[in-house]
C-alpha positions in Angstrom: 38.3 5.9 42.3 37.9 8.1 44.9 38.6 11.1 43.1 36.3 9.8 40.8 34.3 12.5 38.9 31.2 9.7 38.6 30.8 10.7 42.3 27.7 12.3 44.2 27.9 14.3 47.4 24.8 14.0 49.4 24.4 17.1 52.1 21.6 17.7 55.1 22.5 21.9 54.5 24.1 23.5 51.5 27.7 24.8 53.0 28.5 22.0 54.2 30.0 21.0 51.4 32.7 24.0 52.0 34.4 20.8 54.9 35.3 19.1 51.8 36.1 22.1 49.3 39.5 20.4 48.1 37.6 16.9 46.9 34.9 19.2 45.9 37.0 20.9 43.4 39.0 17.4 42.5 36.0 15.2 42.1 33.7 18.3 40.6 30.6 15.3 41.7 26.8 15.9 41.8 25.8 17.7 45.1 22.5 16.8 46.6 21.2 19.4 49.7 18.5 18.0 51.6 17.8 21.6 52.8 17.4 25.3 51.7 19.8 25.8 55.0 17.6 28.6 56.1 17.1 27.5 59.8 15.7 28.8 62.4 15.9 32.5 61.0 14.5 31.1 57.5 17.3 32.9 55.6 18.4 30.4 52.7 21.8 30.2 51.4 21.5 27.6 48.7 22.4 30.0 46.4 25.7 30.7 47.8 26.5 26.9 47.6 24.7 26.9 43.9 27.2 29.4 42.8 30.2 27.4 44.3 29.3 24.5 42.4 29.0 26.5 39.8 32.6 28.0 40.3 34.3 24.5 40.9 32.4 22.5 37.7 30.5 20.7 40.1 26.6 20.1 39.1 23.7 20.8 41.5 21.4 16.9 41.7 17.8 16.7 41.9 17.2 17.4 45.7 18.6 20.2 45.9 17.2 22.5 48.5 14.1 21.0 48.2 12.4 21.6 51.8 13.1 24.7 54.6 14.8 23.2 58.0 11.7 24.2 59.8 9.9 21.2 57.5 12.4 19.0 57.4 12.0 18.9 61.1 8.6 18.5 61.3 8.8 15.5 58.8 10.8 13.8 61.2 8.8 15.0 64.0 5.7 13.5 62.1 7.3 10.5 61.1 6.7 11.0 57.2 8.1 7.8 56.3 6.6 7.7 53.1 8.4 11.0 52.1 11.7 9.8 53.0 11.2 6.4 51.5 10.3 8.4 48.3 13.9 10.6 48.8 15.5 7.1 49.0 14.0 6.4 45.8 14.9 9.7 44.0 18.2 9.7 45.1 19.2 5.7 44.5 17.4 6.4 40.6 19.9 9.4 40.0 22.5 7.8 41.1 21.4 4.4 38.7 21.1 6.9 35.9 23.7 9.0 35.8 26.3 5.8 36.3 27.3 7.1 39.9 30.8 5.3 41.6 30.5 6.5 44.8 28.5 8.5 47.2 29.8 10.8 49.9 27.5 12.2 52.7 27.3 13.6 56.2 28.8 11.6 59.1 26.2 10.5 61.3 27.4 12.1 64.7 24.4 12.3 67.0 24.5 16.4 67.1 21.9 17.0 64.2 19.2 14.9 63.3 18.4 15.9 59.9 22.5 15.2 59.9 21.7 11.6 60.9 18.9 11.5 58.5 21.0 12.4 55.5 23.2 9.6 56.1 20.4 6.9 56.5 18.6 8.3 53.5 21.9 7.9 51.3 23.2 4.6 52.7 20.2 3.0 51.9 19.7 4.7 48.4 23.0 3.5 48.0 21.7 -0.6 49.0 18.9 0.2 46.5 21.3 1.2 43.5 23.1 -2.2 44.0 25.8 -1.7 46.8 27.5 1.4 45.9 30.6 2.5 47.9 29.4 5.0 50.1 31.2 7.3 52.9 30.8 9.8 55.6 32.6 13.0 56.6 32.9 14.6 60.1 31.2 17.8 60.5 30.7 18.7 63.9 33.9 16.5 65.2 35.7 18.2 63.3 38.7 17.6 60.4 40.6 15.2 62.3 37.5 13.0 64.0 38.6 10.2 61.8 42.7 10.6 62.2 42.9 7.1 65.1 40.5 5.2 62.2 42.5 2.7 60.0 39.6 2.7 57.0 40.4 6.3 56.8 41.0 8.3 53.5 42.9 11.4 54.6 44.0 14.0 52.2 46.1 17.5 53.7 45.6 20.0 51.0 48.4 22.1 49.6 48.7 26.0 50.5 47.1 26.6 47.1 43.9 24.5 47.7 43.7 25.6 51.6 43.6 29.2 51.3 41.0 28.5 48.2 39.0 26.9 50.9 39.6 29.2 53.6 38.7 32.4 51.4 35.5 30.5 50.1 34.7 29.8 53.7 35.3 33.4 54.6 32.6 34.5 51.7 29.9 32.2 53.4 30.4 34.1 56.9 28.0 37.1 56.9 25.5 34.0 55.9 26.3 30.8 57.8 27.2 32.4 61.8 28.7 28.6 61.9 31.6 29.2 60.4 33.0 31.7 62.5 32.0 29.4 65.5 33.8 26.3 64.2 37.0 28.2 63.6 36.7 29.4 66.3 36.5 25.8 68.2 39.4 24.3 66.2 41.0 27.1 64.4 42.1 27.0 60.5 44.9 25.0 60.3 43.2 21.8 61.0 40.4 22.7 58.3 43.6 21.5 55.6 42.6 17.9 56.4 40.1 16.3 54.7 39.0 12.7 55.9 36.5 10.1 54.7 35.6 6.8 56.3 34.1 3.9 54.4 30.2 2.6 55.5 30.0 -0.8 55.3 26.5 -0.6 57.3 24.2 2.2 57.4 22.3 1.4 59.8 24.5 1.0 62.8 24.5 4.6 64.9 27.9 5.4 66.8 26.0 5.4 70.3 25.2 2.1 72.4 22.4 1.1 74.1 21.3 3.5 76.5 23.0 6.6 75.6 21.5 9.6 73.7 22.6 11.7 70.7 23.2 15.3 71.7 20.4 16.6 69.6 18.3 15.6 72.4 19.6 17.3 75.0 20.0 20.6 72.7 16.7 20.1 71.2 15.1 19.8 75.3 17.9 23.9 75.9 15.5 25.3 72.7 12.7 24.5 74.0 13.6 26.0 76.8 14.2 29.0 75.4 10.9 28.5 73.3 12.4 28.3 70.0 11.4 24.9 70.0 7.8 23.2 70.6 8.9 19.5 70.8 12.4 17.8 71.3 13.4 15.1 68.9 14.0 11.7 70.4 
């Protein structure tokens, strides 16, 4: 089932889906992008991630690249909870209509908060389309955050399907200055594992009472450096 083509990825930044480029390519599911992933230089690469879905059969959703970072973060700033309500809506209705399995979306990890957002938005689209399966997937931990979990589904990839990744990955780096940093934080090799926990609640976030996700501490460095007005808390 997991491998399931009736599956939907659900993304806070197109290239993200490049973590998972192996399922990608097995499951070929619809890919949702919150974001244009244009950031805070406001230079978009949802094409790039259009034309890899393109490349692997997969099908671009209905949010795709819908709103620039810079407004995504000022709807959470603003508290626009009727927007996001309405996302929850959108999403839970394509995934009703188009006889969705199972969703797959961005671990909530405390580093990015339209990150965290992405996964409350699809957990509870996924309550609202009757209790679909849904998981996560690390991004800024890393390919092997999940490796001590027991509710883990971990795939290594074979030489074929890595070095597809890693040359895909490679395409996005004149674009996306992340990849280049995250390899060099972990390196390639550890980019062959892929890993997905189940959700069983959505709403639980992996910090406890009194401590603070790290987008509030890098939020409170960019403004700072005044490339932020306001920190998100």
């Amino acid at each position: 089932m997991f491998n399931s083509s009736q599956a939907l990825l659900f993304v806070a930044h197109p290239s993200h889906e490049l973590l998972i480029h192996g399922w990608l390519d097995r499951a070929k599911p619809r890919v949702c992008a919150l974001t244009d992933g244009s950031g805070h230089a406001e230079h978009p690469r949802i094409g790039a991630s259009a034309d890899l879905l393109r490349d692997l059969g997969a099908t671009p959703g209905r949010i795709f690249g819908r709103f620039t970072d810079r407004e995504m973060y000022s709807v959470i700033l603003n508290g626009e909870a009727e927007l996001i309500d309405g996302l929850v809506n959108e999403l839970a209705g394509e995934i009703v209509s188009n006889g969705v399995a199972l969703v797959v979306a961005d671990a909530m990890e405390g580093f990015n908060p339209v990150h965290d957002l992405c996964r409350m938005i699809a957990g509870a689209a996924c309550s609202r389309a009757g209790s679909i399966p849904y998981f996560e997937y690390p991004i800024h931990d890393g390919p092997h955050a999940f490796d001590a979990l027991s509710d883990a589904t971990i795939t290594d990839l074979d030489d074929a399907a890595f070095r597809a990744k890693i040359e895909r990955a490679r395409a996005f780096a004149p674009i996306l200055a992340d990849i280049d940093e995250m390899l060099s934080r972990f390196g390639e090799a550890p980019f062959r594992r892929e890993a997905f926990r189940r959700i069983t609640d959505w709403t639980v976030s992996p910090w406890g009472e009194g401590e603070h996700p790290l987008y509030e501490k890098i939020g409170a460095e960019r403004v700072a450096l005044h490339r932020y007005h306001q920190v998100i808390r």
